[in-house]
mmCIF file of the N, C-alpha and C atoms, coordinates in Angstrom:
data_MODEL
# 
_entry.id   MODEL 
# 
loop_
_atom_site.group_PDB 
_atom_site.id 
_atom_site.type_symbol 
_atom_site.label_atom_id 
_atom_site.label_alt_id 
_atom_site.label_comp_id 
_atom_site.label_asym_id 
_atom_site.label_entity_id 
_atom_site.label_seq_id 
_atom_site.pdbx_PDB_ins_code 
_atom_site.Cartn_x 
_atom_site.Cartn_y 
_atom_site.Cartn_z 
_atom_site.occupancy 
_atom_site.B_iso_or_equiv 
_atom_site.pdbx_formal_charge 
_atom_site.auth_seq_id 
_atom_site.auth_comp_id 
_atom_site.auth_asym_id 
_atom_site.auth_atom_id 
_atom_site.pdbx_PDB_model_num 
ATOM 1   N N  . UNK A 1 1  ? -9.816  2.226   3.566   1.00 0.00 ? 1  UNK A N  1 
ATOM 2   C CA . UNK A 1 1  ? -10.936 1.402   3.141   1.00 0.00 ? 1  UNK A CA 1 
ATOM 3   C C  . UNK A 1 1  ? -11.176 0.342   4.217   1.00 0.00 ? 1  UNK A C  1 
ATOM 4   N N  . UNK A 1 2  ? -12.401 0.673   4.589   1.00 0.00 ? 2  UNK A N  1 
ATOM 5   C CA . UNK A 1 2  ? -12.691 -0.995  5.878   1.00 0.00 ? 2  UNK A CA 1 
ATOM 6   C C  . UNK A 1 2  ? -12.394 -1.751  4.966   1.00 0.00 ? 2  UNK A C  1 
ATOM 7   N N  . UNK A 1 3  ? -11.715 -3.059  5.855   1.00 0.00 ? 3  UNK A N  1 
ATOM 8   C CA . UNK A 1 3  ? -11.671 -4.484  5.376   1.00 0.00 ? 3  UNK A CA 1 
ATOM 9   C C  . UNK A 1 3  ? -12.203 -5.353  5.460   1.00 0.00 ? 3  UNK A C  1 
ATOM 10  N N  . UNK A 1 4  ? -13.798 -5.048  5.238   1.00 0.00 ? 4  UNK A N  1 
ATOM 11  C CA . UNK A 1 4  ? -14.733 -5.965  4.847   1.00 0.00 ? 4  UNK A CA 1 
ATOM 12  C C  . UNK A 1 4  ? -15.475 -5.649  3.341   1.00 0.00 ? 4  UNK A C  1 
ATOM 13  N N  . UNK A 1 5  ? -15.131 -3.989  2.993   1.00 0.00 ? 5  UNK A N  1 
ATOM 14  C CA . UNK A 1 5  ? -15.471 -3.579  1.704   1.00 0.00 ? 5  UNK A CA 1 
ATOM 15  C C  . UNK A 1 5  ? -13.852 -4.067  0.907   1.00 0.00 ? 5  UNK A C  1 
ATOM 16  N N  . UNK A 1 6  ? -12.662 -4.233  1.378   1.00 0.00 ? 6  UNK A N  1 
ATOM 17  C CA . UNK A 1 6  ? -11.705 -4.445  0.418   1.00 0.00 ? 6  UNK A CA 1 
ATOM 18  C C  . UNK A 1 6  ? -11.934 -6.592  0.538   1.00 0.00 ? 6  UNK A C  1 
ATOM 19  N N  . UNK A 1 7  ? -12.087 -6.771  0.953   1.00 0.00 ? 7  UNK A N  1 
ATOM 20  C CA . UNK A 1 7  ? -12.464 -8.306  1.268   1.00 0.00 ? 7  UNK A CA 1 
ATOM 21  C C  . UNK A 1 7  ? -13.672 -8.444  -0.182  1.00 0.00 ? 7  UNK A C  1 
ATOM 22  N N  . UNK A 1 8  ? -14.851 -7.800  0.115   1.00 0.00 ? 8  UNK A N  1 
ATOM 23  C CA . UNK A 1 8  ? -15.883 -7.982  -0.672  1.00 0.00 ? 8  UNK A CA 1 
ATOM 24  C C  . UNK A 1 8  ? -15.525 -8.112  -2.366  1.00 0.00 ? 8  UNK A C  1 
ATOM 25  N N  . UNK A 1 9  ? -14.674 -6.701  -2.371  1.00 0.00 ? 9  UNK A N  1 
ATOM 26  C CA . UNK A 1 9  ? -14.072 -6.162  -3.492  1.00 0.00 ? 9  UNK A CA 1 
ATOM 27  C C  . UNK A 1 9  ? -13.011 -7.606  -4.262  1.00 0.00 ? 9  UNK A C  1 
ATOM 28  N N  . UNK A 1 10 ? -12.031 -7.478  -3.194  1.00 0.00 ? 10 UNK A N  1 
ATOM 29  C CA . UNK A 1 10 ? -11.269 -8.938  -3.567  1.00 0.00 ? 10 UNK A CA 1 
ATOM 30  C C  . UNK A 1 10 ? -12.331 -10.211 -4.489  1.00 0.00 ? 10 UNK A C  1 
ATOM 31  N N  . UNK A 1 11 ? -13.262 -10.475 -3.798  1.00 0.00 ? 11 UNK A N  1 
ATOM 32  C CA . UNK A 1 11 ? -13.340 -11.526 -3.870  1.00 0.00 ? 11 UNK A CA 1 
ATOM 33  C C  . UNK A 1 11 ? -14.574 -11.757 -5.240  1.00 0.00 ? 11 UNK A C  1 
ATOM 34  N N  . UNK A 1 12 ? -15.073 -10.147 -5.534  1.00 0.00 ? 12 UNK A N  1 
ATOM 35  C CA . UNK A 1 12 ? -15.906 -9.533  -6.449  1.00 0.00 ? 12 UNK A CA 1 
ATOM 36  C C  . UNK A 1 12 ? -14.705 -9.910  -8.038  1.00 0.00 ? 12 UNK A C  1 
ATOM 37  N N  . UNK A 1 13 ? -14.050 -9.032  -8.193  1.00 0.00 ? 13 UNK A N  1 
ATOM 38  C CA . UNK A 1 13 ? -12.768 -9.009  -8.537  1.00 0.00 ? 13 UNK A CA 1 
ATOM 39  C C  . UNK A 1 13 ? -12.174 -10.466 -8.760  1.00 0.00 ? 13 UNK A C  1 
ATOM 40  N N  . UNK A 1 14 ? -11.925 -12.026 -8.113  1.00 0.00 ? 14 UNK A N  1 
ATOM 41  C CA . UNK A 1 14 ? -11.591 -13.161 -8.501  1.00 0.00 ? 14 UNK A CA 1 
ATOM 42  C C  . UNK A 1 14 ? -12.512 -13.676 -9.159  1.00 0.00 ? 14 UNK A C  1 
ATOM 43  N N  . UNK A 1 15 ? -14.372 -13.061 -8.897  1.00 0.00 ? 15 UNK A N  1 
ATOM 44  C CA . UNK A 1 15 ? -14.956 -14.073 -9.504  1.00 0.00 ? 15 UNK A CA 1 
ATOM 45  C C  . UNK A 1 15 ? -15.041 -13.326 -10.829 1.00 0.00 ? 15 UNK A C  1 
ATOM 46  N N  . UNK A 1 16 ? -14.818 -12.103 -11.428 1.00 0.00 ? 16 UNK A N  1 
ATOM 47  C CA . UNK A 1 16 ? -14.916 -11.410 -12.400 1.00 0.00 ? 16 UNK A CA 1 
ATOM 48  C C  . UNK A 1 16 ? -16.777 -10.769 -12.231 1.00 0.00 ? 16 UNK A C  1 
ATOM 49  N N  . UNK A 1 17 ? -17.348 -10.244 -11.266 1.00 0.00 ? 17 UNK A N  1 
ATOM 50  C CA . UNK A 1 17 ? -18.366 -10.239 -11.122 1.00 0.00 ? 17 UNK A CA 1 
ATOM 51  C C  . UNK A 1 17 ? -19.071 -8.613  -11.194 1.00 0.00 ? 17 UNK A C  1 
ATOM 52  N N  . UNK A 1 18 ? -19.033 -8.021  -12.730 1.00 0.00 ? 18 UNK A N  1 
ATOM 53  C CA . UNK A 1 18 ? -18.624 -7.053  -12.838 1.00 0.00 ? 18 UNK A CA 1 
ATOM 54  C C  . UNK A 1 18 ? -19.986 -6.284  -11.942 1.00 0.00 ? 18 UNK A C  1 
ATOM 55  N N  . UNK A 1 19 ? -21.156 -6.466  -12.236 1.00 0.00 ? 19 UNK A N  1 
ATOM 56  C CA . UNK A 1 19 ? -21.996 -5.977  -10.966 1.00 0.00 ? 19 UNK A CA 1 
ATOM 57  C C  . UNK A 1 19 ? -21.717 -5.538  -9.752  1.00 0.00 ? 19 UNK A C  1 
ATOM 58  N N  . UNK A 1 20 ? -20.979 -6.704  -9.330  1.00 0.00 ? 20 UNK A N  1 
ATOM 59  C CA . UNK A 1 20 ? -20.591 -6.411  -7.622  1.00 0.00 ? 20 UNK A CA 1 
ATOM 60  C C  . UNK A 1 20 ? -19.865 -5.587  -7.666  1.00 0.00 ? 20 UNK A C  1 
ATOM 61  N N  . UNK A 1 21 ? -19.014 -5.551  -8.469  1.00 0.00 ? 21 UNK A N  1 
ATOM 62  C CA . UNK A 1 21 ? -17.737 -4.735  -8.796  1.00 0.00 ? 21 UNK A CA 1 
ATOM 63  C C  . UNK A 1 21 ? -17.940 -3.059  -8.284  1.00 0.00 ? 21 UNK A C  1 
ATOM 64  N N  . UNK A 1 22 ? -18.965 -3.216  -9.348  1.00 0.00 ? 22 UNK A N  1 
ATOM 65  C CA . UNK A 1 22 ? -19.546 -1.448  -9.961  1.00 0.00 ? 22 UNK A CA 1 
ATOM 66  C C  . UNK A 1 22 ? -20.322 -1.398  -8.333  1.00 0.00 ? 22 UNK A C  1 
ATOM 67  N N  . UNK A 1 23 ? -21.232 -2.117  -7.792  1.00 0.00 ? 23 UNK A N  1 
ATOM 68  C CA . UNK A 1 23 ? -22.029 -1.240  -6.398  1.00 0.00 ? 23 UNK A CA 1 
ATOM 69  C C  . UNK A 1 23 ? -20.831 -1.499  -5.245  1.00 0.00 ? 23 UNK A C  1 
ATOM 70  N N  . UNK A 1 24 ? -20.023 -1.868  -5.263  1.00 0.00 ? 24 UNK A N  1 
ATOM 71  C CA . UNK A 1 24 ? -19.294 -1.952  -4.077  1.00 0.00 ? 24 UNK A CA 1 
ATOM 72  C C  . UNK A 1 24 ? -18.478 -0.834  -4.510  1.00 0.00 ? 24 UNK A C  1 
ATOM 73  N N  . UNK A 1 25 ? -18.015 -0.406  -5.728  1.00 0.00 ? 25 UNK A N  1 
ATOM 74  C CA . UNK A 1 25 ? -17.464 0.909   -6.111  1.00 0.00 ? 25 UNK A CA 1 
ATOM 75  C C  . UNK A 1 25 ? -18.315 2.168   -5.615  1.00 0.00 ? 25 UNK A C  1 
ATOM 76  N N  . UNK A 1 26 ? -19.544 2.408   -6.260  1.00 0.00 ? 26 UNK A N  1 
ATOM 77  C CA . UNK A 1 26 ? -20.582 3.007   -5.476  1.00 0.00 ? 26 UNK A CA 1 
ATOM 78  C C  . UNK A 1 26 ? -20.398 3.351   -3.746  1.00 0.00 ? 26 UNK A C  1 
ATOM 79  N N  . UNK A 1 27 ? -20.423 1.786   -3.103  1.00 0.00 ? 27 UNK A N  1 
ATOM 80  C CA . UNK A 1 27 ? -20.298 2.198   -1.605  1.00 0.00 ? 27 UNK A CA 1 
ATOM 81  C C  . UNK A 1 27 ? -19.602 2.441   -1.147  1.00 0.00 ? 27 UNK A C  1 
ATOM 82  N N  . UNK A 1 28 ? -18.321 2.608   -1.687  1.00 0.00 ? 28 UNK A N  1 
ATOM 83  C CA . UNK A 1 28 ? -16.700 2.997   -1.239  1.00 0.00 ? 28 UNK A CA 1 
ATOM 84  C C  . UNK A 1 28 ? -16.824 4.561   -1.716  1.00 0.00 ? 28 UNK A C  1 
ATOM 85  N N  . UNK A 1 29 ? -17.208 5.017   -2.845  1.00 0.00 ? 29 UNK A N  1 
ATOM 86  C CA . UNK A 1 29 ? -17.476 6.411   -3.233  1.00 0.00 ? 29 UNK A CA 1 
ATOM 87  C C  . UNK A 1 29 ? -18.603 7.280   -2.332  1.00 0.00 ? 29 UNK A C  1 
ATOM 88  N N  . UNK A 1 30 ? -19.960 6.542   -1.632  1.00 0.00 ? 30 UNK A N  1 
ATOM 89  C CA . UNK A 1 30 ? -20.664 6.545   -1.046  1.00 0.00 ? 30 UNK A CA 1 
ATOM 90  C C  . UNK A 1 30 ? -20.031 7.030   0.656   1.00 0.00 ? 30 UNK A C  1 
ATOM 91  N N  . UNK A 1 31 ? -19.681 6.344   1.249   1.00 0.00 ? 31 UNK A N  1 
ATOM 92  C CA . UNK A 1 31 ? -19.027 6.074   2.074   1.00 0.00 ? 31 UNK A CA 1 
ATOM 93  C C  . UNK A 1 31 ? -17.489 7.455   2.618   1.00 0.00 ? 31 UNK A C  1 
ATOM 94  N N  . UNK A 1 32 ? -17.061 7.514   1.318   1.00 0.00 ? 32 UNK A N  1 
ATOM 95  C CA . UNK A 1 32 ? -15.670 8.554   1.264   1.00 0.00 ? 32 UNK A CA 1 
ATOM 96  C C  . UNK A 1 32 ? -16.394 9.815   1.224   1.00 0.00 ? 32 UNK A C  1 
ATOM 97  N N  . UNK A 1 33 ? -17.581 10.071  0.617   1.00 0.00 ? 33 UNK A N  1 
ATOM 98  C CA . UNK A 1 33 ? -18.347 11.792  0.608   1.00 0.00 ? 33 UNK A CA 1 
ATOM 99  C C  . UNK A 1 33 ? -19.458 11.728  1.637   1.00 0.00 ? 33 UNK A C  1 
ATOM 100 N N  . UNK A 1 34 ? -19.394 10.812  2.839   1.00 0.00 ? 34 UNK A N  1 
ATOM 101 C CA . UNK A 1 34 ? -20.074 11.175  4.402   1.00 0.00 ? 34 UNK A CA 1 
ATOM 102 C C  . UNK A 1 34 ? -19.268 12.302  4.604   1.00 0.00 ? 34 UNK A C  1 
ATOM 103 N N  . UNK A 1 35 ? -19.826 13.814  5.367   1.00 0.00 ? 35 UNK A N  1 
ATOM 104 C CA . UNK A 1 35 ? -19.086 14.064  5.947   1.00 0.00 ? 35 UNK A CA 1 
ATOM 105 C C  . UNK A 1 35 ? -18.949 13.599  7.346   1.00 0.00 ? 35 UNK A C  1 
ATOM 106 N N  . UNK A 1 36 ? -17.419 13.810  7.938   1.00 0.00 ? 36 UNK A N  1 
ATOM 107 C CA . UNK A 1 36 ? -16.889 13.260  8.969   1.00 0.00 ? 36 UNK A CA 1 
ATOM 108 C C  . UNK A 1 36 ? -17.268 14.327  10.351  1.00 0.00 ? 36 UNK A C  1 
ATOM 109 N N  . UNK A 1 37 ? -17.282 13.372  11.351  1.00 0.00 ? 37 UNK A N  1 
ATOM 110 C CA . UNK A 1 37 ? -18.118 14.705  12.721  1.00 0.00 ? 37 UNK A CA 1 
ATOM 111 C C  . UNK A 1 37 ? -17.302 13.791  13.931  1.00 0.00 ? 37 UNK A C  1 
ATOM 112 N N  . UNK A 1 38 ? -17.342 14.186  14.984  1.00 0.00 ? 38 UNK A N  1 
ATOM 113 C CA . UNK A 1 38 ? -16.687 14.021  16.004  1.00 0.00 ? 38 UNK A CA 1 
ATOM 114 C C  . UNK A 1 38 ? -16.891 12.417  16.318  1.00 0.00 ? 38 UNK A C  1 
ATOM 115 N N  . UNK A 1 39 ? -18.223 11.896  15.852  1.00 0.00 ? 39 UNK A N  1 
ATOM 116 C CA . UNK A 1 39 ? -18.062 10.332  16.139  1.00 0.00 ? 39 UNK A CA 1 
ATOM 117 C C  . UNK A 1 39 ? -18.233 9.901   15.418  1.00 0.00 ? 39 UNK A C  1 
ATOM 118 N N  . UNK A 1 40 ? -17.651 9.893   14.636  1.00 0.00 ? 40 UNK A N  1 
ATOM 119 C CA . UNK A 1 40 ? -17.219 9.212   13.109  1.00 0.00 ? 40 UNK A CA 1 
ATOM 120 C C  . UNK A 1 40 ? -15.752 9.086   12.974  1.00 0.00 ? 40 UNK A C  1 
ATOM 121 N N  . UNK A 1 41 ? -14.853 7.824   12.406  1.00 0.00 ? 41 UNK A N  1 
ATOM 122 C CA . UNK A 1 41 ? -13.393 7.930   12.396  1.00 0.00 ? 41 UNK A CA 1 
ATOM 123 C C  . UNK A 1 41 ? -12.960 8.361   10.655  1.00 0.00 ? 41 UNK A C  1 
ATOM 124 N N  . UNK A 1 42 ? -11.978 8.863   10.570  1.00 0.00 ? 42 UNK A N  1 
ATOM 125 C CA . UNK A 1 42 ? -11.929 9.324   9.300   1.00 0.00 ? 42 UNK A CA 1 
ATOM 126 C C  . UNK A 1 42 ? -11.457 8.800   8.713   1.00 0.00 ? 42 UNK A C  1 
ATOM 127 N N  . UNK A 1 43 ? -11.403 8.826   7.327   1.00 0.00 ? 43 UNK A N  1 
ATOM 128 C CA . UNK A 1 43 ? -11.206 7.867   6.221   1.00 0.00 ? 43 UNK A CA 1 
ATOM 129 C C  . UNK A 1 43 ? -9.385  7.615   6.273   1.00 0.00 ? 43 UNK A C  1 
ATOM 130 N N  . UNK A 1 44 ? -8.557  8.656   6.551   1.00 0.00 ? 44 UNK A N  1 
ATOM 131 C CA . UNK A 1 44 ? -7.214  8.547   6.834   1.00 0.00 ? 44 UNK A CA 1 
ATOM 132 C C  . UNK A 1 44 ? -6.650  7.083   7.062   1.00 0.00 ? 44 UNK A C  1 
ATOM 133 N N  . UNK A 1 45 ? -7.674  7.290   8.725   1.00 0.00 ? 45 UNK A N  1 
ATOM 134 C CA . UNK A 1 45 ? -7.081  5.781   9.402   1.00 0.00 ? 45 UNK A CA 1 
ATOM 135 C C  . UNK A 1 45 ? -7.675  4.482   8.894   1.00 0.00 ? 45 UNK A C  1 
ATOM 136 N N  . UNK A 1 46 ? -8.565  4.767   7.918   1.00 0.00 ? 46 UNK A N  1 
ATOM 137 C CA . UNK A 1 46 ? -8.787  3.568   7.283   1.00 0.00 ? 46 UNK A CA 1 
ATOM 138 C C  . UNK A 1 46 ? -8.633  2.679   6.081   1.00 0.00 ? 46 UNK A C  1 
ATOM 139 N N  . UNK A 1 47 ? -6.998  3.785   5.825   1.00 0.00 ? 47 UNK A N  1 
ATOM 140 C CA . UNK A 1 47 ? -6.543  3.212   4.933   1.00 0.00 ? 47 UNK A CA 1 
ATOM 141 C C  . UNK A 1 47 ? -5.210  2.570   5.257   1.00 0.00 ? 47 UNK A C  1 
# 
């Protein structure tokens, strides 16, 4: 997960902000079913 979507998430998450919650869930689900191609880094190393 980049760590600007687990940052977002965090901080979604302290304020109890269930909206943010749910579309930043979305863009992490969004995000994981790109498929991956030679210049793209894969989700592996970004966890």
């Amino acid at each position: 997960m980049p760590q600007w979507l687990c940052n977002q998430l965090m901080r979604a998450f302290h304020k109890k902000d269930s909206r943010q919650i749910k579309l930043l869930n979305e863009c992490w689900y969004f995000y994981r079913s790109k498929p991956a191609n030679g210049s793209q880094r894969s989700v592996e190393n970004e966890i």
